[in-house]
N, C-alpha and C positions, 0 to 999 in steps of 0.2 A: 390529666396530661396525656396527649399522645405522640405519635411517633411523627416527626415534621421531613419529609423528602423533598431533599434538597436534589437538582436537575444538575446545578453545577459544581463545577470542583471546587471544595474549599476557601481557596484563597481568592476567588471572584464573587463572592458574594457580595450583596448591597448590607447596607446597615440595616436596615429590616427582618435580612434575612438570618443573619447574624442572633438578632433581636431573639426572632421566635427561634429558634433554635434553642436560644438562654431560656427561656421561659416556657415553648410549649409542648416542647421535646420531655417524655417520659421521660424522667432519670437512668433508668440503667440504660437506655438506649445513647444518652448522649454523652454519658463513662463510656460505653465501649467504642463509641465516634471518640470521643477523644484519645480511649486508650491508644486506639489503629494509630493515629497519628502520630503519637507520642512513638509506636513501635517502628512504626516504619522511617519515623524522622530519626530518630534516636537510639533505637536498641533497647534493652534490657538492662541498661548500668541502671542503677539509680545510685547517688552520691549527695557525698556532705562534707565540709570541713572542719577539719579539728583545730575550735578557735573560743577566745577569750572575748569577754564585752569588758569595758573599762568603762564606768560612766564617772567622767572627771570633773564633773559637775551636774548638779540639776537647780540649776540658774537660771532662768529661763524667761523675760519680758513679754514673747507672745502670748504665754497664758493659754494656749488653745484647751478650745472645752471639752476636748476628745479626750485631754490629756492629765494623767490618776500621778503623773510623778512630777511634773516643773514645782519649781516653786520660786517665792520671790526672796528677793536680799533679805527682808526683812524676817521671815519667817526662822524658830528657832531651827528648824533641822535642814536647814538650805549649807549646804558646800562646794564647796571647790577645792578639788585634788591639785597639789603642787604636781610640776613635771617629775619630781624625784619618789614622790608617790604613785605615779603610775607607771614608770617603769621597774620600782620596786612588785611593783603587784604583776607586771608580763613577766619579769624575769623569773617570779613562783613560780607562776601560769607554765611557761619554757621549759622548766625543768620536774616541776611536778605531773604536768598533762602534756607535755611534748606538743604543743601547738602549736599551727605554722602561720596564724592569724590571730592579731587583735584587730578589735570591731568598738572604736572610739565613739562613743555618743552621749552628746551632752546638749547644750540646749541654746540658747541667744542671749549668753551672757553680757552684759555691758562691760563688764570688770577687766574683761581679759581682751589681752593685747595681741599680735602677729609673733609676737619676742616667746611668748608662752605656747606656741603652738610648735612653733620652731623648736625649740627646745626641748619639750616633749618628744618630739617624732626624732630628732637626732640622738637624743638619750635610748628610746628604744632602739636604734640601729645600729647603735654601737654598742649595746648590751646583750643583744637578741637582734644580729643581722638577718638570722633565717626567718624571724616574724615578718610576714607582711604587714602592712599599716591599712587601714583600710576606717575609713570618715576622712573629712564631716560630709553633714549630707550637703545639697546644693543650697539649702537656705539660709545654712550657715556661713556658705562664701557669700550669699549676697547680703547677710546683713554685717559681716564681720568688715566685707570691703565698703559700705558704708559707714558702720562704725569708724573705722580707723582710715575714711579717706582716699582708698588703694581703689584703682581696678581688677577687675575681677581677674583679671591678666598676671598682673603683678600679684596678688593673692594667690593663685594656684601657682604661676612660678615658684616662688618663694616657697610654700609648700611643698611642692614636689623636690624640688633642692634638697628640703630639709628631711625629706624621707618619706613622705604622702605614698603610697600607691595608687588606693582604690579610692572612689568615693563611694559610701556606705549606702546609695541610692535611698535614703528617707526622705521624710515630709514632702515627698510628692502627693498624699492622700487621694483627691478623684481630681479629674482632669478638670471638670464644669464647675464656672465660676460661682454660680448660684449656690452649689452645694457646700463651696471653699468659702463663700461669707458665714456661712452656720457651722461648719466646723472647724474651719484652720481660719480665722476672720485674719488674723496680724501679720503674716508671711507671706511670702512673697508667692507672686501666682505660679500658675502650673507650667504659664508660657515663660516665666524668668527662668525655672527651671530647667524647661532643657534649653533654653540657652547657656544657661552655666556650663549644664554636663556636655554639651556641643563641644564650646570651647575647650573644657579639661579633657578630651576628645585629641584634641590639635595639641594638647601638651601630654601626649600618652598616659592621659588619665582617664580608666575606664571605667563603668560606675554597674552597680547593680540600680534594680526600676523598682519603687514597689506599688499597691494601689489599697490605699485603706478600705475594708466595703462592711458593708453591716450595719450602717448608722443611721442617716437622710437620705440615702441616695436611692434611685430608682433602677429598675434594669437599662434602660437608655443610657445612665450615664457609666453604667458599666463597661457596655460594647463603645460608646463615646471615649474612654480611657484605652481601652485596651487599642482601638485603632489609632489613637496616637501616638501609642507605645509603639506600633509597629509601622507609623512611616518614621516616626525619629532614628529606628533602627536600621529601616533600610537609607537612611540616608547616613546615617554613621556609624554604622556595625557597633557601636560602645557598648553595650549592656552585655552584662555578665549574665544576670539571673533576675525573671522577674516574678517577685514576691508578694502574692497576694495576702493582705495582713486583714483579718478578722476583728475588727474592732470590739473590744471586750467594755462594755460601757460601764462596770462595776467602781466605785470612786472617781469620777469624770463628773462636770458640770453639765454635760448633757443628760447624765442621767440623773442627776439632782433637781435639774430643772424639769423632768417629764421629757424631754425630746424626741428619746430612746429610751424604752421603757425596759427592754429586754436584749439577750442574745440575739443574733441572727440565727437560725434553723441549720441545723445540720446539711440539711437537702440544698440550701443557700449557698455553704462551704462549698458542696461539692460540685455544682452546678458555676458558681463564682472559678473555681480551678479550670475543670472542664473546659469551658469556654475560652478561658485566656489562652489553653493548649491549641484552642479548635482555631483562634483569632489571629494569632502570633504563627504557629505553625513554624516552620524553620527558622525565622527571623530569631529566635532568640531559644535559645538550644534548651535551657535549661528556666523550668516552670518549677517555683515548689513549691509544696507543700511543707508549710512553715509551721511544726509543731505545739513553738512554742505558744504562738497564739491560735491556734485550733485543736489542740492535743494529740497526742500519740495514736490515739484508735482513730480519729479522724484523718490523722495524716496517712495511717496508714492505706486506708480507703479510698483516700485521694490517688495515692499511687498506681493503683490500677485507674483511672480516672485523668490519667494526661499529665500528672505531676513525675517528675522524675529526680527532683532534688529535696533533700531536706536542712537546708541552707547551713545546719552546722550544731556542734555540739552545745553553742550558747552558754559555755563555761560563764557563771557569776553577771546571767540578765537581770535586772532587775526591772525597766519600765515595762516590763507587763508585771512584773510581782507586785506592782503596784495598785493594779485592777483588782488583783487576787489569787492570779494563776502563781502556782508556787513549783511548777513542774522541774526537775532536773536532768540530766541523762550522761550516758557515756558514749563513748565508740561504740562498746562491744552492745548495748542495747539498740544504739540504730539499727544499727548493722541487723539483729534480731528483726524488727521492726520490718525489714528491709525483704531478707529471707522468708518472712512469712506472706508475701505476695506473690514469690518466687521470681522474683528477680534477683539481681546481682548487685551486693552492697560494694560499694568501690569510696575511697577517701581522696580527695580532690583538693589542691592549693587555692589560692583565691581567683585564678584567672582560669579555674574551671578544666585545668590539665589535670590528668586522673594519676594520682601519686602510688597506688596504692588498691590492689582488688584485696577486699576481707574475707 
């Protein structure tokens, strides 16, 4: 690898340049390109919020191959959480870990109706009005408003009525269709997608972005995602945080089949971060390093490296525990994590307002 000099300013770059940058640029030279920007766009906070995962089902008809936790009706240990079961489990969450976010995600259930989503989200907000709500991702409005007949319009209305906030920005995986036949084949494309989040946009619903990498894909289609993360953003300011997720192939049918034989490289992680800081640049404030699928010591590495979020305490994740990552964490260990790059640990609500310096 070496050092690639670049003549113009960042955010004029061509896709090429981009490219080698990802690829031919030395590593610590394009952490510390990345860092500058991250510094100079951002500051020295780096943040996370203190929040719950509910998975109220793993139900799931896509089947994607990527994925260690769907399962079908049939299968013995397939569930689905009543509404009174998941607000009984936020209102623990509320008072036992003070958390200002639940992080809803479940899968393309056929079973469940508009009546059960409603009632879910109105039970937590009238139990826990200070939780944000935050799901489903955009796949699951498009397939739920085919399921049951609705536009997509009247779906997020209806929603947001019932107590919706955020949309939890998943199953976006990589933008390139080719790569979306081999690993998300049944969901909806990447263009249905931000059409959805567009719209839930125009019904002040803002969404986090994420980008699956580590699996089939190429470096092209990495700077191919990330540049259309960032005209969707300059065309609708919507995204909260964008979340580069590590695909862990351990229990997946990709890995069972030979696809993906291994991890991604560490050097991948950091370079996969880097880049989305270098690509994105102001357009969307807040990059993380998402530990739960990259680990503690890698996230933390990332932080100098253009990431400045660690999206959250992930109180009771389980679809990566289903890979095999078993990791758990608190506030006061972010926070640790945080300090030992020597930046500034700060706790954040889910619209990325800073509640709180640690």
């Amino acid at each position: 690898m070496r050092e690639v000099v670049i003549e113009n300013n960042l955010d004029d770059l061509t896709f090429k340049e981009y490219l080698r940058l990802f690829t031919e640029t030395d590593l610590h030279s394009l952490l510390s390109l990345a860092d500058n920007v991250r510094r100079r766009l951002c500051g020295r906070t780096v943040t996370f919020v203190n929040n719950f995962v509910v998975n109220y089902s793993n139900i799931c008809v896509a089947r994607c191959p990527i994925c260690a936790f769907a399962r079908s009706m049939e299968d013995s240990d397939a569930y689905t959480l009543t509404p009174t079961d998941v607000v009984k489990l936020v209102e623990e969450a509320y008072y036992m870990y003070g958390i200002s976010e639940v992080h809803l995600n479940g899968g393309l259930n056929p079973e469940l109706d508009i009546e059960y989503f409603e009632e879910m989200f109105r039970l937590i907000k009238r139990r826990t009005p200070h939780v944000r709500i935050k799901g489903l991702t955009c796949c699951e409005i498009g397939y739920y408003s085919k399921l049951w007949r609705m536009s997509y319009r009247e779906v997020l209305e209806r929603l947001r009525e019932a107590g919706l906030d955020v949309l939890s920005g998943g199953c976006l995986e990589m933008y390139n269709n080719d790569v979306r036949k081999i690993i998300t084949p049944n969901k909806i494309s990447a263009e249905e997608w931000f059409n959805i989040a567009e719209l839930a946009s125009k019904y002040g619903i803002l969404t986090n972005a994420t980008m699956l990498f580590g699996h089939v894909e190429r470096p092209e289609h990495v700077i191919e995602h990330l540049l259309k993360i960032r005209e969707f953003q300059e065309k609708t300011g919507s995204i909260l945080v964008f979340i580069p997720l590590k695909y862990n192939p351990w229990n997946t049918e990709l890995y069972r089949r030979g696809i993906v034989k291994d991890e991604c490289s560490s050097e991948y992680v950091l370079r996969v971060i880097a880049i989305s800081r270098i690509v994105l640049g102001d357009r969307v404030r807040r990059i993380a390093a998402y530990w739960v699928s990259i680990g503690k010591k890698l996230a933390q590495v990332a932080l100098t490296g253009g990431a400045n979020d660690l999206v959250g305490t992930m109180i009771n994740e389980k679809v990566f525990r289903e890979t095999g990552r078993k990791d758990i964490t608190t506030i006061e260990e972010l926070a640790e994590i945080i300090r030992g790059t020597g930046y500034q640990p700060a706790l954040r609500d889910t619209y990325c307002n800073i509640v709180k310096i640690l």
